[in-house]
C-alpha positions in Angstrom: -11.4 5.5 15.8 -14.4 8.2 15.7 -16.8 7.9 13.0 -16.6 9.1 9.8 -18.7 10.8 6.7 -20.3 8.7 3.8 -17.9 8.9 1.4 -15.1 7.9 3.5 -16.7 4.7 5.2 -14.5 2.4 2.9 -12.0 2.5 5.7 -12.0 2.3 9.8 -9.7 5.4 10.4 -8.2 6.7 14.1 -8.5 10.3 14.9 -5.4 11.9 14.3 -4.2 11.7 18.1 -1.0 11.1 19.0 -1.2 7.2 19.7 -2.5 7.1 16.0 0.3 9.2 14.4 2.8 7.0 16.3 1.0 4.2 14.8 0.9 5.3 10.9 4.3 6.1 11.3 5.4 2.8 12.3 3.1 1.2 9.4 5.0 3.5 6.9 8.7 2.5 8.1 7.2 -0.7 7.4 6.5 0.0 4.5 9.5 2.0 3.7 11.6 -1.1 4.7 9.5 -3.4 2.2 10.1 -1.0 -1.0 13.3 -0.7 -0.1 14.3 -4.1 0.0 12.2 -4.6 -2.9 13.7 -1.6 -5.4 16.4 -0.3 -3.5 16.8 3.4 -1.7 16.5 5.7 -4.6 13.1 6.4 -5.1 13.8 8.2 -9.0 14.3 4.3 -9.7 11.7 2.6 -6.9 8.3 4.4 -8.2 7.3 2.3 -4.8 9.1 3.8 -2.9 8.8 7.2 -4.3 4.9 6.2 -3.2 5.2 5.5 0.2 7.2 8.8 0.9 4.7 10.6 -1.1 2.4 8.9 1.7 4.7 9.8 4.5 4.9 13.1 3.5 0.9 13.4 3.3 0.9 12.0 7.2 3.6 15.0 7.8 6.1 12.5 8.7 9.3 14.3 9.5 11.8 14.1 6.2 14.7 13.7 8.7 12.8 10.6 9.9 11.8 9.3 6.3 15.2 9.6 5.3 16.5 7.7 8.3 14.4 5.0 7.8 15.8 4.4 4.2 19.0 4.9 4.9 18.3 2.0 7.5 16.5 0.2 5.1 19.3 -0.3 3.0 21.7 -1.2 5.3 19.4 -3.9 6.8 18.2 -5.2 3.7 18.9 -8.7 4.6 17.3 -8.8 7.4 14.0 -7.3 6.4 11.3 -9.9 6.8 7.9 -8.3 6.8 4.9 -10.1 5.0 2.0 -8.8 3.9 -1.5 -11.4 4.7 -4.7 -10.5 4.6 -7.9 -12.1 6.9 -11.5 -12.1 6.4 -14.2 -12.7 8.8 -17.5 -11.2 10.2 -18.6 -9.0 12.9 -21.9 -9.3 15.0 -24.4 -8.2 12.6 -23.4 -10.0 9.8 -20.9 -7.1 8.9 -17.8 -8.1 6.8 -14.3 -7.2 8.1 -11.5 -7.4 5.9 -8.4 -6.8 7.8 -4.0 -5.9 6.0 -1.6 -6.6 7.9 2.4 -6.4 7.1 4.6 -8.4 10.4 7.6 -10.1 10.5 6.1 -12.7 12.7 2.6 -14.5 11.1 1.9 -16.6 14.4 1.8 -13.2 16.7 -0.4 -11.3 14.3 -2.8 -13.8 13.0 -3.0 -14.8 16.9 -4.2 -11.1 17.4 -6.3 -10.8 14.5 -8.4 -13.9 15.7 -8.0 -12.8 19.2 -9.9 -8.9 18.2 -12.7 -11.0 16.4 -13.5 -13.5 19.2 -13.7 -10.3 22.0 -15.6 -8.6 19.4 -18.0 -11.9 19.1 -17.1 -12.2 15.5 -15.5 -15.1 14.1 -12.1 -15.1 11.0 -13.3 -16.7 8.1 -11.6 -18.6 4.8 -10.1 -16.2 2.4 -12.7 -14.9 0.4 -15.7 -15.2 2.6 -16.3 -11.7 2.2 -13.8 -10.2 0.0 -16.3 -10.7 -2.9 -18.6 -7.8 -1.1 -16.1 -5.4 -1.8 -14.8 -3.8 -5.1 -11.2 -3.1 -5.4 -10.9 0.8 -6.3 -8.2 3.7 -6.0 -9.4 6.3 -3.8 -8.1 10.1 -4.0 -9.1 12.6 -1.0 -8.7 16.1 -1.7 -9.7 18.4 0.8 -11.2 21.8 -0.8 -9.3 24.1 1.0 -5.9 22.8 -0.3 -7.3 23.0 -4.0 -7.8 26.1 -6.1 -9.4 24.3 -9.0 -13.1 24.2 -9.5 -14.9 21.0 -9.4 -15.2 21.3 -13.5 -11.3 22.2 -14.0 -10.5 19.1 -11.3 -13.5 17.1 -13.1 -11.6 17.1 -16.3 -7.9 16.6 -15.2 -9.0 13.5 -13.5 -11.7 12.0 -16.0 -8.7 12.4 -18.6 -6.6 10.7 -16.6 -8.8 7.3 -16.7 -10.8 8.5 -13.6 -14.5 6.7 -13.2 -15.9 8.8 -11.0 -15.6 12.1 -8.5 -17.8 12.9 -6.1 -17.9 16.2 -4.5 -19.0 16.1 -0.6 -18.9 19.8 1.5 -15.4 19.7 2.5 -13.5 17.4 0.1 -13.8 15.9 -3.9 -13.7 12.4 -3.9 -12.1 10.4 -7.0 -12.1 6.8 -7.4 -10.6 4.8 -10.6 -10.2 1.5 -11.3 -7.1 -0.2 -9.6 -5.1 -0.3 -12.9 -5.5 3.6 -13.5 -4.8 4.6 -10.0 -0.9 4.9 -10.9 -2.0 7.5 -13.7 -4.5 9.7 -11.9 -2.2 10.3 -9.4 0.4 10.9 -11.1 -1.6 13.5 -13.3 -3.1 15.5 -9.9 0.8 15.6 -8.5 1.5 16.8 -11.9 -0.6 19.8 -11.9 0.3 20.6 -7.7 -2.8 19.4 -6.2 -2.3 18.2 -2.8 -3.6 14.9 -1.6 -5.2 14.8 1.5 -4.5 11.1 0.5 -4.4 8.3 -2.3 -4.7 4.9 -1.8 -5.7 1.7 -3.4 -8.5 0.4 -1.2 -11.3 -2.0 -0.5 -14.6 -0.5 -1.1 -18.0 -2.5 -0.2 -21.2 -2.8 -2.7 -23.5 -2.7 -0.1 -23.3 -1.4 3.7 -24.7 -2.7 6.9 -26.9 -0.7 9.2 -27.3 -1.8 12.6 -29.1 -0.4 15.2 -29.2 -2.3 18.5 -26.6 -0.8 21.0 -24.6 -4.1 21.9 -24.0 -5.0 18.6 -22.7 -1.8 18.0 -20.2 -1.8 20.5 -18.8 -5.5 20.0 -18.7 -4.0 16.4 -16.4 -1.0 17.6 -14.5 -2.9 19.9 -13.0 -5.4 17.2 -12.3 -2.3 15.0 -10.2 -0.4 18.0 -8.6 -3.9 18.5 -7.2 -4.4 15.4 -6.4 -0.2 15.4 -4.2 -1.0 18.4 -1.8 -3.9 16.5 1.0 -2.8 15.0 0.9 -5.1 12.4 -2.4 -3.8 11.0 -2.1 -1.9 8.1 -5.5 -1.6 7.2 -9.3 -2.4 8.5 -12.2 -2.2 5.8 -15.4 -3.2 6.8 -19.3 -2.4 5.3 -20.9 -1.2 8.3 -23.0 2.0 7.8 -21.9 3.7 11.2 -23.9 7.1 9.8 
């Protein structure tokens, strides 16, 4: 994972090689499997699944490949067993590391979260240790040059909507909302055929971390691209200020 603007330094984020597609595809079959098993395979009735192909879709994820993966889905619903569990714990330089995972085996993936940390010389924590540094928010990305609204016209679809806040940065708008309304701003920017560059429920911190000495910086990075690597991580949030 590169670094990343302002704005978008909620979450640790691979460039968009081909080892990373291959791994946000596999985290969305994943996921597809879940909401399946959950709602069943039509997403007009699973609004969760009608999500996470609304996500796939965003990632340009094949359709033959989504529908594959649902039509799988349901024939294997018995013997989906993916969990979600989350982990907490701090990086060198006091920075706070939250990290999502979705397995079907805990042992192997909390063996591998701890594993990233202790290479990284950080350390897992209790739940909560650092969870409390972060607010839970919705995030929208748009990026400019899929949107022909003006920041005013986009302002007000959004603010209606139950929005809190958008923030406009040179390339992209940035909207955030309060987890509840996420559902509902979304829904109101698919409505009017804006394109998400994405839309996620996310972990956001109140305060970031600057560091500056070298080492540090690279155990930092090297827990980050650890946790990038497993399979089972969905997602990696952290507070450092890596601008």
């Amino acid at each position: 994972m590169s670094g990343h603007s302002k704005f978008a330094n909620i979450k640790h984020k691979k460039e968009k090689n081909d080892a990373a597609k291959g791994k946000i595809f596999t985290i969305i079959g994943r996921e597809i499997a879940v909401a399946v098993k959950e709602g069943g395979a039509d997403p007009a009735n699973n609004f969760k699944l009608a999500k996470v192909i609304a996500k796939a879709k965003a990632n340009n994820m094949p359709n033959e490949t989504i529908e594959r993966g649902i039509k799988k889905a349901a024939g294997d619903v018995g013997n989906v067993n993916f969990q979600y569990n989350t982990y907490e714990g701090y990086g060198p330089g006091g920075i706070a590391i939250i990290v999502d995972t979705l397995t079907d085996n805990q042992n192997r993936t909390a063996a591998n979260v701890r594993s990233a940390f202790t290479k990284g010389n950080g350390s897992i924590g209790t739940q909560g240790c650092v969870s409390f540094m972060f607010d839970r928010k919705g995030q929208i990305i748009i990026d400019k040059e899929d949107c022909d609204l003006s920041a005013d016209d986009l302002m007000m679809i959004v603010l209606d909507a139950g929005a809190e806040d958008i923030k406009e940065e040179e390339d992209s708008f940035e909207i955030l909302t309060a987890e509840e309304d996420f559902d509902a701003v979304e829904k109101a920017l698919r409505d009017e055929g804006i394109e998400l560059a994405s839309a996620e429920v996310t972990m956001i911190p109140q305060n970031y971390v600057k560091v500056t000495d070298e080492t540090v910086m690279k155990q930092i990075r090297r827990i980050l691209d650890l946790l990038d690597d497993d399979d089972d991580v969905q997602a990696v949030y952290h507070n450092w200020d890596e601008d």
